[in-house]
BALOBA-1460 file (C-alpha; in Angstrom, 3 decimals):
// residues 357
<rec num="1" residu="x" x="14.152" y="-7.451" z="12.328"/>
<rec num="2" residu="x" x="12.594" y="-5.405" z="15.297"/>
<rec num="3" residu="x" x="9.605" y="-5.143" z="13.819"/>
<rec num="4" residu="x" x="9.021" y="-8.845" z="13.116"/>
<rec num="5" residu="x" x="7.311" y="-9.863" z="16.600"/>
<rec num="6" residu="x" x="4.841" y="-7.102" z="16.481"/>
<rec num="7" residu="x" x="3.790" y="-7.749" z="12.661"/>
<rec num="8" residu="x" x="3.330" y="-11.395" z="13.302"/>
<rec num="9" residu="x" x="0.648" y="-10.842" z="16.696"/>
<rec num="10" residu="x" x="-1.172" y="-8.063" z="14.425"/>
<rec num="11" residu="x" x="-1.475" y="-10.605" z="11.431"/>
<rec num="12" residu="x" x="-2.793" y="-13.265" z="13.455"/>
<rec num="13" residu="x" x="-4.876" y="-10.425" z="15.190"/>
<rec num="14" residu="x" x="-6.241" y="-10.280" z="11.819"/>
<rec num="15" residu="x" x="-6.642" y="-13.604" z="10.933"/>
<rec num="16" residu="x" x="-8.647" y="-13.973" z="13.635"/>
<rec num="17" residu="x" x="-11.204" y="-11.846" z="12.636"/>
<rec num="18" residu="x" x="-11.019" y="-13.016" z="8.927"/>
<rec num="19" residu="x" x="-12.214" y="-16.179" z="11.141"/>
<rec num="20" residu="x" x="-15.118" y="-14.312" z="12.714"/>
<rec num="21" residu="x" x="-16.527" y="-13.350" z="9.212"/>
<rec num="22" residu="x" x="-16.526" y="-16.793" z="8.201"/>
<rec num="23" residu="x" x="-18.553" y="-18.538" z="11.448"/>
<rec num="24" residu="x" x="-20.447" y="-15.136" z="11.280"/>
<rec num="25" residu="x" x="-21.740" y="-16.641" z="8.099"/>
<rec num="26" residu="x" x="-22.531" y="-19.650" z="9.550"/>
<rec num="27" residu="x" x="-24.808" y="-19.935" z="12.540"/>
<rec num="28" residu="x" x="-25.866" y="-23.695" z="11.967"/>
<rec num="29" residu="x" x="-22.509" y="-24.702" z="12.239"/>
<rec num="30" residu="x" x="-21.604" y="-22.676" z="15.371"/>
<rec num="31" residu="x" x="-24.819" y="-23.760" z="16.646"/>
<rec num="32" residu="x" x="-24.230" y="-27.426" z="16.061"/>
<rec num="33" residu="x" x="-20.447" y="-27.630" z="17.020"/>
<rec num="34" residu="x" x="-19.811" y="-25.132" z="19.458"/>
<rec num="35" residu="x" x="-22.631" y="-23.502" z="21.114"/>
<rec num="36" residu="x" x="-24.510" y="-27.523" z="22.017"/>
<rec num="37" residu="x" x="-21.661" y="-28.971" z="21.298"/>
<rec num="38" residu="x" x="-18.194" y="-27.969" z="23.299"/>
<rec num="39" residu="x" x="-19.461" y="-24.745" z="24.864"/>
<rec num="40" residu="x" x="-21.493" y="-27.075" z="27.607"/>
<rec num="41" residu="x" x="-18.890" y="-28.766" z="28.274"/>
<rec num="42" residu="x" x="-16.396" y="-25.821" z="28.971"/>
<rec num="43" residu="x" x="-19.247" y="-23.905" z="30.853"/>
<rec num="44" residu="x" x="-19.613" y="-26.838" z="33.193"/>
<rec num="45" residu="x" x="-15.706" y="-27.079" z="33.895"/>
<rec num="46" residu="x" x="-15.686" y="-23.291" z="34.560"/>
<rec num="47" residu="x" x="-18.471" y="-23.364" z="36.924"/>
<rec num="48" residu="x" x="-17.145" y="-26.133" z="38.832"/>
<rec num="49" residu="x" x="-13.666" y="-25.282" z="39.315"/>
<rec num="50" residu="x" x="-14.606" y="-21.375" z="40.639"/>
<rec num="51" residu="x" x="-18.447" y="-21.812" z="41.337"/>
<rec num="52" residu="x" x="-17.452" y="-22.600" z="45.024"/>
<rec num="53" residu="x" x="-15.010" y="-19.561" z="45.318"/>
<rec num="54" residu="x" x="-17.294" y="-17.179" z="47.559"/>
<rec num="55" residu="x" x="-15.741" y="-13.814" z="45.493"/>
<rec num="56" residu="x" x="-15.393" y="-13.090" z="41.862"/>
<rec num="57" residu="x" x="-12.349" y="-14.422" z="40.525"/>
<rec num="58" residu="x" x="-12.872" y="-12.804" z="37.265"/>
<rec num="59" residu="x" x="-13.386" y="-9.458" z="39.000"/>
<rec num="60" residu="x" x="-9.779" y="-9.606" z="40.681"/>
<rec num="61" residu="x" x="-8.621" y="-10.753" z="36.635"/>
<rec num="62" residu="x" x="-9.902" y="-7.674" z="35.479"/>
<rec num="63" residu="x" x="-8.528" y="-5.418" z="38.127"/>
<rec num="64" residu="x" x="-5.150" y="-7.157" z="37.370"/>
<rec num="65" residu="x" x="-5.581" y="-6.467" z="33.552"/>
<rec num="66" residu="x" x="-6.651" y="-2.818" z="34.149"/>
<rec num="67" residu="x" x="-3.770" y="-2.325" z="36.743"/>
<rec num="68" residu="x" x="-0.795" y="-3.786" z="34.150"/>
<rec num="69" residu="x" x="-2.362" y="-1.513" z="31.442"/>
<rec num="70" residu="x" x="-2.094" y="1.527" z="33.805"/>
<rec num="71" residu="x" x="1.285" y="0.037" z="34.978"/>
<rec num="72" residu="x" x="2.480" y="-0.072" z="31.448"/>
<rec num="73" residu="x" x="1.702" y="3.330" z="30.202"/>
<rec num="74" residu="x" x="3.513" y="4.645" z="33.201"/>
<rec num="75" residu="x" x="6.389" y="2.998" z="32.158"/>
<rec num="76" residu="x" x="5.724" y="4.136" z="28.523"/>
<rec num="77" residu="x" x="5.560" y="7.716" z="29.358"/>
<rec num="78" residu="x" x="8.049" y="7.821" z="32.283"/>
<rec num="79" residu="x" x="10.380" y="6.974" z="29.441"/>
<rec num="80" residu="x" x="9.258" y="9.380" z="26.786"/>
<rec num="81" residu="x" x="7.875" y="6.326" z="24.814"/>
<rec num="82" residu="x" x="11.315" y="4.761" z="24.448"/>
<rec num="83" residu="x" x="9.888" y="1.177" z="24.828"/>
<rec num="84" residu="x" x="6.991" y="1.833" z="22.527"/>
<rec num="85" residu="x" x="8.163" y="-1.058" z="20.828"/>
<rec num="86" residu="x" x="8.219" y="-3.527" z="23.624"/>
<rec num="87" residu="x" x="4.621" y="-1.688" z="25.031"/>
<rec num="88" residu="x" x="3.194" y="-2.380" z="21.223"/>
<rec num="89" residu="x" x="4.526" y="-5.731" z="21.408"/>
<rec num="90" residu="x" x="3.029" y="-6.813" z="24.366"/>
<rec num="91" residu="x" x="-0.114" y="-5.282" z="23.726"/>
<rec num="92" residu="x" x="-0.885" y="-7.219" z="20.831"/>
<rec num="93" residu="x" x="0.493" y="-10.085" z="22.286"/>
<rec num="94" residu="x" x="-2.396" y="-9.410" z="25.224"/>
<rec num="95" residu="x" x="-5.199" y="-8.481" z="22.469"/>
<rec num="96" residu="x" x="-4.578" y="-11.533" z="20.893"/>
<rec num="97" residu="x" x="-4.494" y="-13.872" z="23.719"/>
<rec num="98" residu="x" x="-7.524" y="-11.928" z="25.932"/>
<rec num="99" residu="x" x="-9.453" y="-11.918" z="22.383"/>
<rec num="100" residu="x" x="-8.547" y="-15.230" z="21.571"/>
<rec num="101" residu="x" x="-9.658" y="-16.443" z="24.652"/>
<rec num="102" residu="x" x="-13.228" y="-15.046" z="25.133"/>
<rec num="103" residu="x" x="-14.322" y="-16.277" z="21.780"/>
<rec num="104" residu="x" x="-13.023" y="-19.930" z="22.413"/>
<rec num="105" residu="x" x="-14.556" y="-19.881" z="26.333"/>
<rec num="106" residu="x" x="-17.981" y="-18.023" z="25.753"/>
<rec num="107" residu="x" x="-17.752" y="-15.649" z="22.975"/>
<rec num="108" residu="x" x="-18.542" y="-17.819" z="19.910"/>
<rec num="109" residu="x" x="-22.186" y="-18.062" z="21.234"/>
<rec num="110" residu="x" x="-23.245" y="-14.806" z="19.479"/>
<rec num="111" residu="x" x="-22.843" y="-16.197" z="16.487"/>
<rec num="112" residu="x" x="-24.880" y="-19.212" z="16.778"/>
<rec num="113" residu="x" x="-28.408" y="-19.260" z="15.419"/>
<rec num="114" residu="x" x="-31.038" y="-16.975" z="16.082"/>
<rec num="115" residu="x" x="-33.108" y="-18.118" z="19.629"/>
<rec num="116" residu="x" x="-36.634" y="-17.762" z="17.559"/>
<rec num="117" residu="x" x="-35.025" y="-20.669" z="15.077"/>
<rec num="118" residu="x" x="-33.566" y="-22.617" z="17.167"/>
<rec num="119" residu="x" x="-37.122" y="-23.084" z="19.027"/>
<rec num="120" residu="x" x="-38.603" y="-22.961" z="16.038"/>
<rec num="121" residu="x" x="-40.916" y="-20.078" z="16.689"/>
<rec num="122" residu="x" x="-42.073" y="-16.532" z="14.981"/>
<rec num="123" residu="x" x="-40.042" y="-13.640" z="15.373"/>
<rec num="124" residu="x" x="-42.948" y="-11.523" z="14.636"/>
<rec num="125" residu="x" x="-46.699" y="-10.440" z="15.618"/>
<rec num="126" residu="x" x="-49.089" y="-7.907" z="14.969"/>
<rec num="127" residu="x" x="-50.152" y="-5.796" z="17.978"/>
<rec num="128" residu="x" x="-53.706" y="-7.168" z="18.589"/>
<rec num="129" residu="x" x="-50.954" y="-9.967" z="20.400"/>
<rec num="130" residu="x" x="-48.996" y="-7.975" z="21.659"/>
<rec num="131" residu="x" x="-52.196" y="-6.264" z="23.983"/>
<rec num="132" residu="x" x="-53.234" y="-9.320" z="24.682"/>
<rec num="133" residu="x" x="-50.156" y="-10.634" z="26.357"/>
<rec num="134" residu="x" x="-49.553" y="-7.164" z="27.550"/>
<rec num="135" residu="x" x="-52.783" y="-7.312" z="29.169"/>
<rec num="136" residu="x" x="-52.392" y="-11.032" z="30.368"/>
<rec num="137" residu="x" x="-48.925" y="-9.823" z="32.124"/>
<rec num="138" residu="x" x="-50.867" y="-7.260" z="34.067"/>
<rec num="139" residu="x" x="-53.535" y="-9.818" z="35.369"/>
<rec num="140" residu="x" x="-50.816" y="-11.851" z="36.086"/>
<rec num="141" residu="x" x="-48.468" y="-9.211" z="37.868"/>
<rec num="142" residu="x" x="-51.043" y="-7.843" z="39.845"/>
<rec num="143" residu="x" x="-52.406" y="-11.043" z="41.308"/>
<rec num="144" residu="x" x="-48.669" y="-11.996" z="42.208"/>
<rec num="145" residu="x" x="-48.171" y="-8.254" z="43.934"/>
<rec num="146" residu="x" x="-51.867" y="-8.938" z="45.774"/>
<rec num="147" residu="x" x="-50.017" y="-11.886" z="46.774"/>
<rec num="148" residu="x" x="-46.962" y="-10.175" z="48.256"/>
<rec num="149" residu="x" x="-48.085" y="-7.189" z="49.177"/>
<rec num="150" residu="x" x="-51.785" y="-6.459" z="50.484"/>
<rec num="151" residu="x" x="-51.043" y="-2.532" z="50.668"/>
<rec num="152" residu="x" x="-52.193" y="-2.040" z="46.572"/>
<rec num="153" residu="x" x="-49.809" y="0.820" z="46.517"/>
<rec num="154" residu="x" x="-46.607" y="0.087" z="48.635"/>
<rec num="155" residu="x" x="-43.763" y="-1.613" z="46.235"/>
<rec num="156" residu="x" x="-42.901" y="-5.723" z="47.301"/>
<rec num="157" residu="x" x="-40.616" y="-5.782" z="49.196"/>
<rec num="158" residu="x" x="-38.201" y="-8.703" z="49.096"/>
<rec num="159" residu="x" x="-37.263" y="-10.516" z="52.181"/>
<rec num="160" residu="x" x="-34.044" y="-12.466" z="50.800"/>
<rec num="161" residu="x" x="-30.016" y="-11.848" z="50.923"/>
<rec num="162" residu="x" x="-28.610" y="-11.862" z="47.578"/>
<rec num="163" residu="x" x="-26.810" y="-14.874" z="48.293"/>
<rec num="164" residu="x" x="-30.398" y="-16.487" z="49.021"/>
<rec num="165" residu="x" x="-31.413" y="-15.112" z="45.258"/>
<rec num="166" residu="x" x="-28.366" y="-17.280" z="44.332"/>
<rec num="167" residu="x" x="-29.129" y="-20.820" z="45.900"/>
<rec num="168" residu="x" x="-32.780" y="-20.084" z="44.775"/>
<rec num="169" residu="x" x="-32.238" y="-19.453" z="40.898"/>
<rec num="170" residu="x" x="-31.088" y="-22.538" z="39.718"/>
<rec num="171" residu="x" x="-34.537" y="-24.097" z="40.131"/>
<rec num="172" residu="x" x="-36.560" y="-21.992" z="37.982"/>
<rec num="173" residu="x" x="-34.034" y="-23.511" z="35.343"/>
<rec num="174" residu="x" x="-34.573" y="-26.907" z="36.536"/>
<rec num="175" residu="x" x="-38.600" y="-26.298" z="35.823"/>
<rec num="176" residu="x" x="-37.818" y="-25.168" z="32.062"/>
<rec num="177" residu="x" x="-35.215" y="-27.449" z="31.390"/>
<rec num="178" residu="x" x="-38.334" y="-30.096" z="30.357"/>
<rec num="179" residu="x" x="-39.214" y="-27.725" z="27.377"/>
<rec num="180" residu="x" x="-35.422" y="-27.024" z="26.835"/>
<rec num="181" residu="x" x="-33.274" y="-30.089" z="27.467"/>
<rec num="182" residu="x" x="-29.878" y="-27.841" z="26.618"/>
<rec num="183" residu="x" x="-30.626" y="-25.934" z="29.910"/>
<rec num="184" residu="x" x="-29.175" y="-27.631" z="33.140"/>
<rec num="185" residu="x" x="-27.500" y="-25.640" z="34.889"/>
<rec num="186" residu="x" x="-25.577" y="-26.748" z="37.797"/>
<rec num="187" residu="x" x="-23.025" y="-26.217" z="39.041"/>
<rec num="188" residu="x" x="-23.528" y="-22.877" z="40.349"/>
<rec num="189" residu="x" x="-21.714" y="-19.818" z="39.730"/>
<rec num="190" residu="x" x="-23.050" y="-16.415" z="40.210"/>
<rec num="191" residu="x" x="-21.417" y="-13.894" z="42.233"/>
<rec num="192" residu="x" x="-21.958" y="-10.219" z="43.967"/>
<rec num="193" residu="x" x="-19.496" y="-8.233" z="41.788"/>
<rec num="194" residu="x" x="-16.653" y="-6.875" z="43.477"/>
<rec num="195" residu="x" x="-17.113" y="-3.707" z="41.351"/>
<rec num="196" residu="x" x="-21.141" y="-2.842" z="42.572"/>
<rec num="197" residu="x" x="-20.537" y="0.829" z="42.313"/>
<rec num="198" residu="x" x="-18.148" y="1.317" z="39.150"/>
<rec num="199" residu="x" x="-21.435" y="-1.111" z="37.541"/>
<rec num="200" residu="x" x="-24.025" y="1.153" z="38.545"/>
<rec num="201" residu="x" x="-22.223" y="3.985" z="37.185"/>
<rec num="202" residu="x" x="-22.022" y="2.837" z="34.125"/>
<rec num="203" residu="x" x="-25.692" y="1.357" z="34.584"/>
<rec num="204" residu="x" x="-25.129" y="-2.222" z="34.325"/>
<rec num="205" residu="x" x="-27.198" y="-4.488" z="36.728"/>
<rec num="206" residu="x" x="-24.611" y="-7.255" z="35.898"/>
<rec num="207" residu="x" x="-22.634" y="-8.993" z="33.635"/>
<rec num="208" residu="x" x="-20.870" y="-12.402" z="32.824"/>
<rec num="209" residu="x" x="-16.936" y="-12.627" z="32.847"/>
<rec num="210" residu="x" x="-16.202" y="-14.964" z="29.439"/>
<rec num="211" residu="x" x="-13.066" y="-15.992" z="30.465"/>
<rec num="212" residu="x" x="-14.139" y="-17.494" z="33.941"/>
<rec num="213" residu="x" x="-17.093" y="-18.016" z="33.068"/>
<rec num="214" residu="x" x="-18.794" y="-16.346" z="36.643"/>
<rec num="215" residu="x" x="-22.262" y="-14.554" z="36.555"/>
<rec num="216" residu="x" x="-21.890" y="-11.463" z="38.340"/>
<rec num="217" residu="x" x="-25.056" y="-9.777" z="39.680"/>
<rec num="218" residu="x" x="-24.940" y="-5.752" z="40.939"/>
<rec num="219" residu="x" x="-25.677" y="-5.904" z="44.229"/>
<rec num="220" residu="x" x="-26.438" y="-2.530" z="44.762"/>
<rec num="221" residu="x" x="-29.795" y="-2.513" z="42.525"/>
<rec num="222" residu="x" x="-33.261" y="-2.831" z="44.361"/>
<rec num="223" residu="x" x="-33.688" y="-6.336" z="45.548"/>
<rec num="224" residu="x" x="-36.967" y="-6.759" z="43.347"/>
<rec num="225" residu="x" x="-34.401" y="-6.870" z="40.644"/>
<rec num="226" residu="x" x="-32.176" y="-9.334" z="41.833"/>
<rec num="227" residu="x" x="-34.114" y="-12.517" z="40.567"/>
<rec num="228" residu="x" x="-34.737" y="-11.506" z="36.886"/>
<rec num="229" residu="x" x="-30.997" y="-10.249" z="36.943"/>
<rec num="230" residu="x" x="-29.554" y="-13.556" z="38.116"/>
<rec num="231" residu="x" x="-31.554" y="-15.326" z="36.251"/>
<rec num="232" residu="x" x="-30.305" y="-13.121" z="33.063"/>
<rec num="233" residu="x" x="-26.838" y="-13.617" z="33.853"/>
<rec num="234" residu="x" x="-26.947" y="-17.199" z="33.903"/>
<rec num="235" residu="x" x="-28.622" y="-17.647" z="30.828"/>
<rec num="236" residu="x" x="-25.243" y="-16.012" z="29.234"/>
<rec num="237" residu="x" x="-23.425" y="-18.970" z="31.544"/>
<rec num="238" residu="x" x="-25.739" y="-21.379" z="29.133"/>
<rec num="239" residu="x" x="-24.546" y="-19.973" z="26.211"/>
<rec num="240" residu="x" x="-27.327" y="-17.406" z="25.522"/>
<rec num="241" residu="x" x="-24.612" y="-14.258" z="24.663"/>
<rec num="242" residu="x" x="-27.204" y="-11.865" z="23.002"/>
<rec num="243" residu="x" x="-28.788" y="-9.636" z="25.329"/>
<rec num="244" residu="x" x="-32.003" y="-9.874" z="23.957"/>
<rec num="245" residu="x" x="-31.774" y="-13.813" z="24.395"/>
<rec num="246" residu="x" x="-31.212" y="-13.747" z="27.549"/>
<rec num="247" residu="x" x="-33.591" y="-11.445" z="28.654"/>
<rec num="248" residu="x" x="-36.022" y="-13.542" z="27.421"/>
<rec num="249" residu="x" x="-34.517" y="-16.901" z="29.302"/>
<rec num="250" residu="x" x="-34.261" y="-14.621" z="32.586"/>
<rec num="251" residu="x" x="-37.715" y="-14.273" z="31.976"/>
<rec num="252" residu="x" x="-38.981" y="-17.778" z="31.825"/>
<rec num="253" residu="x" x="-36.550" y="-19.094" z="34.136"/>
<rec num="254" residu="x" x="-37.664" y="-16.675" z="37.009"/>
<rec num="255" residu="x" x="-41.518" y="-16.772" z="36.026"/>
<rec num="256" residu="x" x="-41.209" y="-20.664" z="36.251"/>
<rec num="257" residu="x" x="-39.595" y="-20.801" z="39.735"/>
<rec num="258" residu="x" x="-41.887" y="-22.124" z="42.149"/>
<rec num="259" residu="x" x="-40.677" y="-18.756" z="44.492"/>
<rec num="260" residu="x" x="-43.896" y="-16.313" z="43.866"/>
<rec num="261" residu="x" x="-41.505" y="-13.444" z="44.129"/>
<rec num="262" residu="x" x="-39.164" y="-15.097" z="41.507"/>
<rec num="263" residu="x" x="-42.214" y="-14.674" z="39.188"/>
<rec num="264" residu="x" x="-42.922" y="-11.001" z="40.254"/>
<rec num="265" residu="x" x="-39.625" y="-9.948" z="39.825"/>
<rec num="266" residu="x" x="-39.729" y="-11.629" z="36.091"/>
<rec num="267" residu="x" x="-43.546" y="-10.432" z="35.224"/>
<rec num="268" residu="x" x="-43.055" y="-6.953" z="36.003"/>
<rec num="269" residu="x" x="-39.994" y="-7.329" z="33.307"/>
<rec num="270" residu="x" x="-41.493" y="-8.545" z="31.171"/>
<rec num="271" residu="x" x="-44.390" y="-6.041" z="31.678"/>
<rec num="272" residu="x" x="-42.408" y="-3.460" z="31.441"/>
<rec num="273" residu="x" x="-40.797" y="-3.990" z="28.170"/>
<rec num="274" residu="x" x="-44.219" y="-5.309" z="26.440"/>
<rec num="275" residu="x" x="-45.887" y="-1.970" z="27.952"/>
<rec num="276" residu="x" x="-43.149" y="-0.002" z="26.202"/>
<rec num="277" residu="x" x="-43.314" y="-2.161" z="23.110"/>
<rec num="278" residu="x" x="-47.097" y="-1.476" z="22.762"/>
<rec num="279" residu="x" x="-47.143" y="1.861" z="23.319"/>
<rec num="280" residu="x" x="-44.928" y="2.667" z="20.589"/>
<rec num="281" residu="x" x="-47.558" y="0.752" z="18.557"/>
<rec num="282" residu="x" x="-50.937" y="2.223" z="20.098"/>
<rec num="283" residu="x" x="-50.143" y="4.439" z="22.332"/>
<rec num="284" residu="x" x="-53.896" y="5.509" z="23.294"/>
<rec num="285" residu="x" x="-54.613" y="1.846" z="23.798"/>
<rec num="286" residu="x" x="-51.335" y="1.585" z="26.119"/>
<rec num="287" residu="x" x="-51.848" y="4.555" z="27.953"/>
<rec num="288" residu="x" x="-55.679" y="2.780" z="28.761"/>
<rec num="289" residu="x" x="-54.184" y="-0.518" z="30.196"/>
<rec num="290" residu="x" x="-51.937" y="1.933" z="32.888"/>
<rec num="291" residu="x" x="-55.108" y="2.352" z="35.258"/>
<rec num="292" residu="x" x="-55.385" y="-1.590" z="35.788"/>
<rec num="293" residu="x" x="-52.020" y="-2.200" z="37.263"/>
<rec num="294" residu="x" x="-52.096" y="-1.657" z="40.818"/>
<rec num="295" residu="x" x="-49.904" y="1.677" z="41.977"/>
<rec num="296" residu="x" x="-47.690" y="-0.839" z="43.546"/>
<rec num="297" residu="x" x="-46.120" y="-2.609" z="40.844"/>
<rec num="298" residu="x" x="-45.657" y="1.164" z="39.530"/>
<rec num="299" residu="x" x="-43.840" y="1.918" z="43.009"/>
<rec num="300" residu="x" x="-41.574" y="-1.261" z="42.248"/>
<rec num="301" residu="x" x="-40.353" y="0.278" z="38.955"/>
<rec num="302" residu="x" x="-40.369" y="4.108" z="40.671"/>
<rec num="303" residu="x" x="-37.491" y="2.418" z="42.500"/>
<rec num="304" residu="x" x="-35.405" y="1.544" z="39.811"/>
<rec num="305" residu="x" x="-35.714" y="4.875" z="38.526"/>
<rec num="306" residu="x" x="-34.748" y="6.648" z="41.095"/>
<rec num="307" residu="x" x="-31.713" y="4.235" z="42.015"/>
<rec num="308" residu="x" x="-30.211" y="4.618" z="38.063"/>
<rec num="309" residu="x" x="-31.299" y="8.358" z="38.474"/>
<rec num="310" residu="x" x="-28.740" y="8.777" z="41.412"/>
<rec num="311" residu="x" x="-26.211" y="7.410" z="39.156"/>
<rec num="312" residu="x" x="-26.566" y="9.707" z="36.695"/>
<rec num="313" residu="x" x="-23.081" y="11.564" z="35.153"/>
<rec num="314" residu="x" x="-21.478" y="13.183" z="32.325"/>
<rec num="315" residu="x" x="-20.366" y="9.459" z="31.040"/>
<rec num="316" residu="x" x="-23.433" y="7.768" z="30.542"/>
<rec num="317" residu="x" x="-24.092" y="8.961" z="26.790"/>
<rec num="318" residu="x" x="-20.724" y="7.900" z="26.177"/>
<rec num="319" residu="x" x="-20.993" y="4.576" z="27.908"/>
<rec num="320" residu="x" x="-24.022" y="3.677" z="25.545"/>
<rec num="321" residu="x" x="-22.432" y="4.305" z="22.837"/>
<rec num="322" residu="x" x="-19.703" y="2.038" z="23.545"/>
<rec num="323" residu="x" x="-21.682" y="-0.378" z="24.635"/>
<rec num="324" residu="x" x="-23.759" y="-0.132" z="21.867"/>
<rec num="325" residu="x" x="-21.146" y="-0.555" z="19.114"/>
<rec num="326" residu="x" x="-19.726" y="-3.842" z="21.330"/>
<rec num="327" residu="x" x="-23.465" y="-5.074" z="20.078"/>
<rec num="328" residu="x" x="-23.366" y="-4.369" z="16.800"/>
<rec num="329" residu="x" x="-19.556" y="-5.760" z="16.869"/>
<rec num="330" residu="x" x="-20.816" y="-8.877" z="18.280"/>
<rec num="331" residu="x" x="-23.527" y="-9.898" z="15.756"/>
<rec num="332" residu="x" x="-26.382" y="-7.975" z="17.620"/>
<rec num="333" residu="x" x="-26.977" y="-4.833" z="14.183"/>
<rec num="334" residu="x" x="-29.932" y="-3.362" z="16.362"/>
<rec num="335" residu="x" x="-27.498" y="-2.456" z="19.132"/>
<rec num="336" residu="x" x="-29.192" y="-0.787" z="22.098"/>
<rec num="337" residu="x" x="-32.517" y="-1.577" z="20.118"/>
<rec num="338" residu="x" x="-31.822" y="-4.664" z="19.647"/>
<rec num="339" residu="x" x="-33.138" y="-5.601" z="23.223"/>
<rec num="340" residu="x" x="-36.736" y="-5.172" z="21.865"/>
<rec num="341" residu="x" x="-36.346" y="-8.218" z="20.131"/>
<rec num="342" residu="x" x="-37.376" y="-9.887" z="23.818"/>
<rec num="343" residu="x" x="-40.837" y="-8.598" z="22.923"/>
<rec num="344" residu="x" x="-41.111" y="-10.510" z="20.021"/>
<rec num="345" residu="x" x="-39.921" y="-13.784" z="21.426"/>
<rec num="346" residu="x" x="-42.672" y="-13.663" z="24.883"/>
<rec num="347" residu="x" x="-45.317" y="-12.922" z="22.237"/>
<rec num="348" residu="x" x="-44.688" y="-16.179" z="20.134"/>
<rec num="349" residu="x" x="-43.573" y="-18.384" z="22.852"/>
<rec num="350" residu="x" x="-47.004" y="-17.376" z="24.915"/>
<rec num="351" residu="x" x="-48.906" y="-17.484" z="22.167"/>
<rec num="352" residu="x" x="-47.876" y="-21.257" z="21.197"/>
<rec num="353" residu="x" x="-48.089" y="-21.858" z="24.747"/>
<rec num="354" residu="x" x="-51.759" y="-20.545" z="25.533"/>
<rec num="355" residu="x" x="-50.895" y="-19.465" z="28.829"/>
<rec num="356" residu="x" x="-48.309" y="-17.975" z="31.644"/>
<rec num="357" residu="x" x="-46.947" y="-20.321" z="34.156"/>
């Protein structure tokens, strides 16, 4: 039966996400056996075997993939669809392998409990907290920019390479790793993405590659983003998948790096979403914190603006939406929004923790 391949890769296609719905159901036990249980394991064997591979090994995967795909539909149209059955075939065959294999390496993390539970934290506070650590990030970010920059309205700039960012990372996990035991990190693996200007076009300032396992950073974004970026990334290399999650590990690991411009670069993030955050909640008492943060922290941001702005095109709508249903698909129902739960986790973690490091 010519059919028989075909129906067998899209029924265990299916099964597989008959699977998903069942560990979706059940974070403890993802949590428990997977995410501190194998996932470390398989993390550390991926970043040791291409950590020390100076390019992206998962970039030149991709651009394989994407090439065979093109490749194939060619061949599928050069033949007036002739082979559709051998091009269906294999393309289930691929789903189910490719699929198969970023849930086993990396994927299952998004299903694993909730970051506020697993600390054992809030997930919620009422806005009088919010201003205060909104206004206890400003204090904080301006006496780090005072620091770096005397000029009170000229952006920092960052004297480091990326690959200096790199080496310098890891230690800002080494400093939280007493207050979070499941976060050693070494051995390194972050990368300068091969594909810096297809990224920025579609306004990513980085990503993770789940089969390899190899943070990849956007080089091409302004260097006071770098830290907070790499940082981000390898907080998905720990098992953090959830965007929101690893904002707010990005956060603590660069804020708790002993490099002052490590914590800039991760207190004006965090500023900037708990701004945001609190305006939507008071904006008049918002819009009267804006005067106290020196003009260059404001510079800082100015130039991420105007770096996404030249990157704006026709596709980006399009691109969010996309990206925003691969949230939703992967346990994250806020989508886009869904990043705003970072604000809620720096309230409550602060807040049990008195102060900013």
């Amino acid at each position: 039966m010519k059919f028989k391949k075909p129906l067998l890769y899209l029924f265990l296609f299916i099964l597989q996400l008959l699977g998903l719905r069942l560990l979706r159901g059940n974070p403890a036990f993802v949590e428990r056996y997977y995410s501190t249980g194998i996932y470390p394991y398989i993390s550390k064997a991926s970043r040791f075997i291409l950590g020390w591979i100076p390019f992206s090994v998962g970039d030149l995967l991709y651009a394989v993939l994407i090439f065979w795909l093109l490749y194939s539909l060619y061949k599928l149209i050069r033949k007036r669809f002739k082979n559709g059955l051998k091009f269906l075939t294999e393309a289930l065959l691929a789903l189910n392998i490719i699929y198969f294999g970023f849930h086993l390496l990396w994927g299952f993390n998004y299903y694993r409990l909730p970051l506020h539970r697993a600390l054992q934290m809030g997930n919620d506070y009422t806005t009088e907290e919010l201003g205060v650590l909104t206004q206890n990030l400003i204090a904080r970010s301006n006496e780090l920019h005072k620091q770096l920059q005397p000029d009170d309205s000229a952006a920092v700039i960052f004297p480091f390479t990326i690959e200096e960012i790199f080496d310098k990372t890891p230690q800002g996990y080494t400093q939280i790793e007493k207050s979070f035991p499941k976060l050693d990190y070494p051995p390194k693996s972050i990368k300068n993405s091969l594909f810096r200007y297809p990224l920025s076009v579609m306004g990513f300032g980085g990503y993770l590659n789940p089969i390899t396992n190899e943070a990849q950073v956007n080089g091409l974004i302004p260097g006071h983003r770098w830290p907070l970026v790499s940082c981000h990334e390898q907080g998905h290399q720990l098992g953090f998948a959830k965007e929101n999650e690893a904002n707010f590990i990005g956060v603590l690991a660069s804020t708790n790096n002993t490099d002052p411009y490590f914590k800039y670069s991760g207190y004006i993030f965090a500023l900037r979403y708990c701004l945001n955050e609190y305006y939507l909640r008071d904006p008049e008492a918002s819009e009267a914190l804006k005067p106290t943060i020196r003009p260059g922290i404001l510079a800082n941001y100015k130039e991420s603006y105007d770096f996404w702005a030249g990157f704006e095109n026709p596709l980006e709508p399009l691109i969010a939406i996309v990206y925003g249903k691969y949230l939703v698909a992967n346990n994250q129902p806020g989508g886009m929004q869904s990043y705003n739960y970072v604000v809620a986790l720096l309230v409550n973690y602060y807040k049990d923790k008195k102060r900013l490091p």
